[in-house]
VEXKOL-749934 format. One record per residue: x, y, z of N, C-alpha, C, O, CB in turn. Coordinates in steps of 0.02 Angstrom, whole numbers. Glycine has a CB too. Layout:
<atoms>
<atom n_east="X" n_north="Y" n_up="Z" ca_east="X" ca_north="Y" ca_up="Z" c_east="X" c_north="Y" c_up="Z" o_east="X" o_north="Y" o_up="Z" cb_east="X" cb_north="Y" cb_up="Z"/>
...
</atoms>
This chain:
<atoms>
<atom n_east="-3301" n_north="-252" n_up="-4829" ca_east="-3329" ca_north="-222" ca_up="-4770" c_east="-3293" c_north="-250" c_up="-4709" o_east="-3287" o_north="-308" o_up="-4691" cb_east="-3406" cb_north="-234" cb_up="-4766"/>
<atom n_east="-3268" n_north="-192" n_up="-4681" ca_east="-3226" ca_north="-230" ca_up="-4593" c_east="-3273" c_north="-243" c_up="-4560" o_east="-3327" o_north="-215" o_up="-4569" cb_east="-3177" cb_north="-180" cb_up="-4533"/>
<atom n_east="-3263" n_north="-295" n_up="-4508" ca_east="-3311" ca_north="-295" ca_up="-4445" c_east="-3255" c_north="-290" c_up="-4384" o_east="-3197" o_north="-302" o_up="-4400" cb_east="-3364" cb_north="-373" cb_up="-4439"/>
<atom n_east="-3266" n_north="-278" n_up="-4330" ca_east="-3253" ca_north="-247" ca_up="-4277" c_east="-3308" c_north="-302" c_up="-4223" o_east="-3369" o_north="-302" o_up="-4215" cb_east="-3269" cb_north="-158" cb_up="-4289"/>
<atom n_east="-3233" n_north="-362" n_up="-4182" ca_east="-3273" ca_north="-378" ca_up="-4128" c_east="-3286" c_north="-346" c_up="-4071" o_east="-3260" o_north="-290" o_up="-4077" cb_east="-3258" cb_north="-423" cb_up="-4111"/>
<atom n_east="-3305" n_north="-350" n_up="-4032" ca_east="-3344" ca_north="-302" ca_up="-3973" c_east="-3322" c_north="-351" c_up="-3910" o_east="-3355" o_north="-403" o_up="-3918" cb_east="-3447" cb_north="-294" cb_up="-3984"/>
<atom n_east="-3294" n_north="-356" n_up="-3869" ca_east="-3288" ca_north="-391" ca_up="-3798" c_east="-3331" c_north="-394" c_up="-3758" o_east="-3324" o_north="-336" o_up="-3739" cb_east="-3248" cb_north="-371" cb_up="-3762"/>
<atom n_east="-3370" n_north="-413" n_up="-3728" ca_east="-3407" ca_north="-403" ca_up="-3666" c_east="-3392" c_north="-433" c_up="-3609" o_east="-3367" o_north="-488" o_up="-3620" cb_east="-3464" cb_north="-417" cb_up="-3674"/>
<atom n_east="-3398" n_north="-418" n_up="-3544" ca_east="-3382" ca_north="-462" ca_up="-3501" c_east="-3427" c_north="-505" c_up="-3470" o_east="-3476" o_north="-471" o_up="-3454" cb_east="-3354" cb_north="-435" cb_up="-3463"/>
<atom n_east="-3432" n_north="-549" n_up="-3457" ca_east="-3483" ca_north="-626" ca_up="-3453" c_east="-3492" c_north="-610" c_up="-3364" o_east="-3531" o_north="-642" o_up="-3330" cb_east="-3426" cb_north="-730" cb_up="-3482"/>
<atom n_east="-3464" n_north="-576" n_up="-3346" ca_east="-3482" ca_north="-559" ca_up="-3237" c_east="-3524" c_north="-494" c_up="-3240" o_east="-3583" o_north="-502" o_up="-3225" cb_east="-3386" cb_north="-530" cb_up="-3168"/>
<atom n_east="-3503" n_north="-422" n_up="-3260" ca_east="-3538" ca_north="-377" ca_up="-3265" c_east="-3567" c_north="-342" c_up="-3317" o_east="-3599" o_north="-291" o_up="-3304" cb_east="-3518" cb_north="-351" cb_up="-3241"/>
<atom n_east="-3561" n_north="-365" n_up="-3386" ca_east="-3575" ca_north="-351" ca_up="-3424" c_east="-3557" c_north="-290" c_up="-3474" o_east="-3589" o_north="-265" o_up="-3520" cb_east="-3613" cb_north="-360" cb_up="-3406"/>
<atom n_east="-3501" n_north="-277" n_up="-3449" ca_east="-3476" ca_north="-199" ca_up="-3481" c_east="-3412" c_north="-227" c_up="-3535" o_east="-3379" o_north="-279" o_up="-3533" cb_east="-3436" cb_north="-132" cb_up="-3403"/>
<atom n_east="-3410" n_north="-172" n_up="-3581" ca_east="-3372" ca_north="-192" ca_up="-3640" c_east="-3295" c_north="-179" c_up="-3596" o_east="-3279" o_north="-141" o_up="-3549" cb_east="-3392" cb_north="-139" cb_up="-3722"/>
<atom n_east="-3254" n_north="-235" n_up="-3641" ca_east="-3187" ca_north="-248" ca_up="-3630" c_east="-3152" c_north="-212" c_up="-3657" o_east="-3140" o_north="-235" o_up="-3712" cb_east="-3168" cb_north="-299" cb_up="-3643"/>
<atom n_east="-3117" n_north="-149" n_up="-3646" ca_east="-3060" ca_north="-115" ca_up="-3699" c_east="-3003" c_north="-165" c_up="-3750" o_east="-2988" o_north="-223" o_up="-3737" cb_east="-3008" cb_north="-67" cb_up="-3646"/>
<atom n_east="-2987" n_north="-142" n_up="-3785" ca_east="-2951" ca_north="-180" ca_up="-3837" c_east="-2870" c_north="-189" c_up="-3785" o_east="-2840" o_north="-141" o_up="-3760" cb_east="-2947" cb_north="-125" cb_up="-3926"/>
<atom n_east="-2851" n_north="-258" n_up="-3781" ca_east="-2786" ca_north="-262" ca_up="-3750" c_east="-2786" c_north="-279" c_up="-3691" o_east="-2735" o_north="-299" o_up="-3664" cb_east="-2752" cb_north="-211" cb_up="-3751"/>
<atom n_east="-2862" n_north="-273" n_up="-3649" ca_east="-2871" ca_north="-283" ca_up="-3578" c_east="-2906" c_north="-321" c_up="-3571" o_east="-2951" o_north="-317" o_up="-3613" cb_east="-2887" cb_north="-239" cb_up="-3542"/>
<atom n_east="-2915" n_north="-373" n_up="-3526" ca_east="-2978" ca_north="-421" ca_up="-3496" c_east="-2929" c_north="-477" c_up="-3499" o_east="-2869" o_north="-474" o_up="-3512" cb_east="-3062" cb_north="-433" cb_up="-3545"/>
<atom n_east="-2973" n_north="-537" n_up="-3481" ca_east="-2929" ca_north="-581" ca_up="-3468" c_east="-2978" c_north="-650" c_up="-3481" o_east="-3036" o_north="-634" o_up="-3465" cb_east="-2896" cb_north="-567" cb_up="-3392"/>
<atom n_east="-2977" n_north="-712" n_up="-3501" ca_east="-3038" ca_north="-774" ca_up="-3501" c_east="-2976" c_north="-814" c_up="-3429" o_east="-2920" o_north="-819" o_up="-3405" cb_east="-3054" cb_north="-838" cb_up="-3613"/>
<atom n_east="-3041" n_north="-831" n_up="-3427" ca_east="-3050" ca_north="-876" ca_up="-3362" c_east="-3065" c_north="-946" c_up="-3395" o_east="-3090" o_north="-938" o_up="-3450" cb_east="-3118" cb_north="-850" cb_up="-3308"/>
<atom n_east="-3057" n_north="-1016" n_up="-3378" ca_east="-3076" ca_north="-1080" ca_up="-3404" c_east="-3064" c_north="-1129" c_up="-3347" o_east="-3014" o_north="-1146" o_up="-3315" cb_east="-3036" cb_north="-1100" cb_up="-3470"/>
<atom n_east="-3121" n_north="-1145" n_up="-3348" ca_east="-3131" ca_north="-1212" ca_up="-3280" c_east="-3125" c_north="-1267" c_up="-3331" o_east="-3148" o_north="-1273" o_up="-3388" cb_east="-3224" cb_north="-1220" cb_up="-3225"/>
<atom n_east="-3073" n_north="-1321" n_up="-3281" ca_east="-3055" ca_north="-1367" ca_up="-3317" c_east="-3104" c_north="-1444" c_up="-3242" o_east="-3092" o_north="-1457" o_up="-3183" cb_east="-2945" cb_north="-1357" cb_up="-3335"/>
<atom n_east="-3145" n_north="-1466" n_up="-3281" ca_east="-3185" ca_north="-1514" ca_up="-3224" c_east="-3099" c_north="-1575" c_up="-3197" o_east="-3043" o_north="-1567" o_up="-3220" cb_east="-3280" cb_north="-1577" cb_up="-3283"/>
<atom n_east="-3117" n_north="-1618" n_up="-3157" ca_east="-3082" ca_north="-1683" ca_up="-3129" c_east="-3101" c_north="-1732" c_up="-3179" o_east="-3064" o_north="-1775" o_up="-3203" cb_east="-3105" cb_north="-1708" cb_up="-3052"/>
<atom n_east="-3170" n_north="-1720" n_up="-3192" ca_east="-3216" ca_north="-1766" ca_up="-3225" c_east="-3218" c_north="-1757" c_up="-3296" o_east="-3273" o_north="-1739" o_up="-3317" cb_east="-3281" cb_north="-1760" cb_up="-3199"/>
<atom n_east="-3173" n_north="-1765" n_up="-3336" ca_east="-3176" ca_north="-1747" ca_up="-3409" c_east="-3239" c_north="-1770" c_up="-3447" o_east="-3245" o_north="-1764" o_up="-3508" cb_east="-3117" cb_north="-1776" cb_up="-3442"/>
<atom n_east="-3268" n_north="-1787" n_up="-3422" ca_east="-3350" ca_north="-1801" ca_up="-3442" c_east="-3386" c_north="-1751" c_up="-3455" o_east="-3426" o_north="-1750" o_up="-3502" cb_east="-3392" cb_north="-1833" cb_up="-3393"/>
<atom n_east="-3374" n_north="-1693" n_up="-3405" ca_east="-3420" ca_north="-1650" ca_up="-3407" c_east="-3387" c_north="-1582" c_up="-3443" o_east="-3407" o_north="-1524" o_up="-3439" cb_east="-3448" cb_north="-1643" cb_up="-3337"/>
<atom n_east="-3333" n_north="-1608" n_up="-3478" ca_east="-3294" ca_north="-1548" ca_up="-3517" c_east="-3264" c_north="-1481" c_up="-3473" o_east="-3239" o_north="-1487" o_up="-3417" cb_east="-3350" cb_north="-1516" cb_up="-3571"/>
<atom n_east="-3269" n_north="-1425" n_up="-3503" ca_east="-3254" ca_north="-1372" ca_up="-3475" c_east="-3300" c_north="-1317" c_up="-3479" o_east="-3359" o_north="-1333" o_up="-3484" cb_east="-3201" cb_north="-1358" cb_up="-3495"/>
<atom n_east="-3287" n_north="-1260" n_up="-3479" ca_east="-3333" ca_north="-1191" ca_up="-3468" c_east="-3252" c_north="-1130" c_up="-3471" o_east="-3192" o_north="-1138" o_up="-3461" cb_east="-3392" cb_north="-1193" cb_up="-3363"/>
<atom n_east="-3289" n_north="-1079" n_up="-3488" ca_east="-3233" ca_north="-1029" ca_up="-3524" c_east="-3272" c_north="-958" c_up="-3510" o_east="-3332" o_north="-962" o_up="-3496" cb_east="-3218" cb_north="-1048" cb_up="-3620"/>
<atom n_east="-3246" n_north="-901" n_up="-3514" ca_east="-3287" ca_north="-829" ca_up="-3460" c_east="-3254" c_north="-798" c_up="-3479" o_east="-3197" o_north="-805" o_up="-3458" cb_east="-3293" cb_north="-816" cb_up="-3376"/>
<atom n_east="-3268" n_north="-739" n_up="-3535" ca_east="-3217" ca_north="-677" ca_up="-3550" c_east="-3241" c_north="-616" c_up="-3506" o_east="-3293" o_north="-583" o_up="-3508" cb_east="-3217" cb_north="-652" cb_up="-3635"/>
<atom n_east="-3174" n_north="-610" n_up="-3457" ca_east="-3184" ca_north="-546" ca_up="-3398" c_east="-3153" c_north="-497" c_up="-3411" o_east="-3104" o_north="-508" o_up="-3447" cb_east="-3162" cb_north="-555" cb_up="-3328"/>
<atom n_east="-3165" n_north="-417" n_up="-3389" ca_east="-3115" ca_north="-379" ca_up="-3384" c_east="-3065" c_north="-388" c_up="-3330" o_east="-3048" o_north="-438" o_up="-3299" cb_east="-3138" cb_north="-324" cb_up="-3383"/>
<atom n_east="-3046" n_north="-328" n_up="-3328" ca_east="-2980" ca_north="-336" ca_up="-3275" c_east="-2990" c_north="-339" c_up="-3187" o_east="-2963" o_north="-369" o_up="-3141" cb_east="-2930" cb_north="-263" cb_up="-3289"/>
<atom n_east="-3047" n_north="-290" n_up="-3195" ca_east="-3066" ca_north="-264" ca_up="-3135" c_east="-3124" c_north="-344" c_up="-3100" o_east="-3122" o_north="-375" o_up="-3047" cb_east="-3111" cb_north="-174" cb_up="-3155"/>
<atom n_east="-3155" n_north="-348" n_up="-3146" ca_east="-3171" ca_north="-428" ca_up="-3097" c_east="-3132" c_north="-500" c_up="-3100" o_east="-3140" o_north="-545" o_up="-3058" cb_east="-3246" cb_north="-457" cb_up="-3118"/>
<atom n_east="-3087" n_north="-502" n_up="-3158" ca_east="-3041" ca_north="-539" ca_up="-3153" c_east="-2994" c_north="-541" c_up="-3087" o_east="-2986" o_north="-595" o_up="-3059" cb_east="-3013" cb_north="-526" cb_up="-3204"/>
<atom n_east="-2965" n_north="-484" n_up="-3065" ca_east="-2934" ca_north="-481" ca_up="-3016" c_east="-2970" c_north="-493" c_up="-2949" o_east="-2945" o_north="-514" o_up="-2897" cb_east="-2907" cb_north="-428" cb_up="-3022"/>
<atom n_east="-3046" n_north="-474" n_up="-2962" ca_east="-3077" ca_north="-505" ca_up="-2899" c_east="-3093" c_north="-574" c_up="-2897" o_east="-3140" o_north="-591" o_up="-2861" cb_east="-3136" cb_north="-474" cb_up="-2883"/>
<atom n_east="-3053" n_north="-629" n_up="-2940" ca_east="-3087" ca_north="-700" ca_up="-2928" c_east="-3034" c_north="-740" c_up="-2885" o_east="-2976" o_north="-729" o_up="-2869" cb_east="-3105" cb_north="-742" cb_up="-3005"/>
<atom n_east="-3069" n_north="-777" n_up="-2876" ca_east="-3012" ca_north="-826" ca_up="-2826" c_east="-2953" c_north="-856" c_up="-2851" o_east="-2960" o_north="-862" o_up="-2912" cb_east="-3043" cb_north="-889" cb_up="-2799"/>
<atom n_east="-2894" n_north="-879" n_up="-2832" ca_east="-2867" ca_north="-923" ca_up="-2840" c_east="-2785" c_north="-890" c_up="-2842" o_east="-2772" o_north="-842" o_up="-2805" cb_east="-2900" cb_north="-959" cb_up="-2895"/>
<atom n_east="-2744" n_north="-913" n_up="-2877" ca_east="-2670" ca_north="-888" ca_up="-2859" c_east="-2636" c_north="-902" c_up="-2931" o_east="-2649" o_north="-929" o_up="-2985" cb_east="-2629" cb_north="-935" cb_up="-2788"/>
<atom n_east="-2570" n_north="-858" n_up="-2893" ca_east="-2545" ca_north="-828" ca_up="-2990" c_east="-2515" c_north="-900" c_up="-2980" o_east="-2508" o_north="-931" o_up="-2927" cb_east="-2469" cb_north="-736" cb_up="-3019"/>
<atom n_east="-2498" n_north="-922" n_up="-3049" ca_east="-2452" ca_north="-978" ca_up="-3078" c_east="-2386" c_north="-972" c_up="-3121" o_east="-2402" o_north="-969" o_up="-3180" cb_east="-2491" cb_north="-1013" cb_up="-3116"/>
<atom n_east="-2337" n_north="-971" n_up="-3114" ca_east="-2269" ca_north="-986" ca_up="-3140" c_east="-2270" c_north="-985" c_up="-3224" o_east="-2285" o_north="-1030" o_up="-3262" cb_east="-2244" cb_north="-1064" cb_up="-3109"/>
<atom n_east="-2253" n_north="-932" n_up="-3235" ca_east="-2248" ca_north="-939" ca_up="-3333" c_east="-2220" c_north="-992" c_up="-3325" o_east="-2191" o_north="-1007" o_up="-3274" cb_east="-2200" cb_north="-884" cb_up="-3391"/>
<atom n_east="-2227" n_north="-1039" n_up="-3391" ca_east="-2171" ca_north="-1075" ca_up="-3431" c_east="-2119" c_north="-1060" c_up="-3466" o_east="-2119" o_north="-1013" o_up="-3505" cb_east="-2189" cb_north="-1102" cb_up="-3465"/>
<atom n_east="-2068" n_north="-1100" n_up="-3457" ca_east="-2020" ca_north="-1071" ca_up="-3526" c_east="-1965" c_north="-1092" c_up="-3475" o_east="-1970" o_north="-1119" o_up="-3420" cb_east="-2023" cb_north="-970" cb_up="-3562"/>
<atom n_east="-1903" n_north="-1068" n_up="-3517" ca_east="-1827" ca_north="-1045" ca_up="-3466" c_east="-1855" c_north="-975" c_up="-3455" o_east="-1901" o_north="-941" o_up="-3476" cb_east="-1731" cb_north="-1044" cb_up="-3513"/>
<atom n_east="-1795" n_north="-970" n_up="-3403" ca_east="-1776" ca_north="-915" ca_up="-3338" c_east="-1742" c_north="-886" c_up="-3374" o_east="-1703" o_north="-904" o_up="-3418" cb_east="-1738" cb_north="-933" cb_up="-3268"/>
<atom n_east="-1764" n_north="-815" n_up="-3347" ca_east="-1718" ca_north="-771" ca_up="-3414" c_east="-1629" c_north="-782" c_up="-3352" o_east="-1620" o_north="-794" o_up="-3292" cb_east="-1764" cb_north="-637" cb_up="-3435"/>
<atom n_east="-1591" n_north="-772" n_up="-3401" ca_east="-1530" ca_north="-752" ca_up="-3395" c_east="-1515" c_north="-686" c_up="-3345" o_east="-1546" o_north="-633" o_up="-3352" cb_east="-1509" cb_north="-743" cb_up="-3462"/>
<atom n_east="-1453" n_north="-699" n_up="-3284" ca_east="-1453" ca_north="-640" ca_up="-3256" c_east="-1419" c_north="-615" c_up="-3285" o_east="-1377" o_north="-641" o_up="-3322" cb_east="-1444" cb_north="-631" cb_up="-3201"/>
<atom n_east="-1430" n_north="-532" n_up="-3271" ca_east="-1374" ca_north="-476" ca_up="-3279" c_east="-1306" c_north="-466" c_up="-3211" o_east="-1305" o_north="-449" o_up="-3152" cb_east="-1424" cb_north="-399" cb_up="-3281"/>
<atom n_east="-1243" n_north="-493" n_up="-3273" ca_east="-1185" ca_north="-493" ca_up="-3255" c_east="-1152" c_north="-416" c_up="-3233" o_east="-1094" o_north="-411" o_up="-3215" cb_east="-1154" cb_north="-528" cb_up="-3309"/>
</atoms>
């Protein structure tokens, strides 16, 4: 028997399409008090605060 997970979003409550949404994870100063984690869609994801961050990795190669 398959099962089929279901997304929801943890801000408004509406299901997440397959491929879209995004988790959020607060990381405390205070490693005492652990963390916290929030699966959002797109549309309130983009409304939360804060600023994009720099993939990792190498830089792709330019075109010569």
């Amino acid at each position: 028997m398959a099962r089929k997970t279901i997304l929801v979003c943890d801000k408004c409550s509406s299901e997440v399409p397959e491929g879209r949404g995004a988790v959020m994870r607060l990381n405390y100063t205070d490693a005492r008090r652990g963390s916290k984690q929030a699966d959002l869609c797109d549309d309130c994801a983009g409304g939360m605060p804060g600023r994009a961050v720099a993939r990792r990795g190498r830089r792709p190669k330019s075109v010569a």
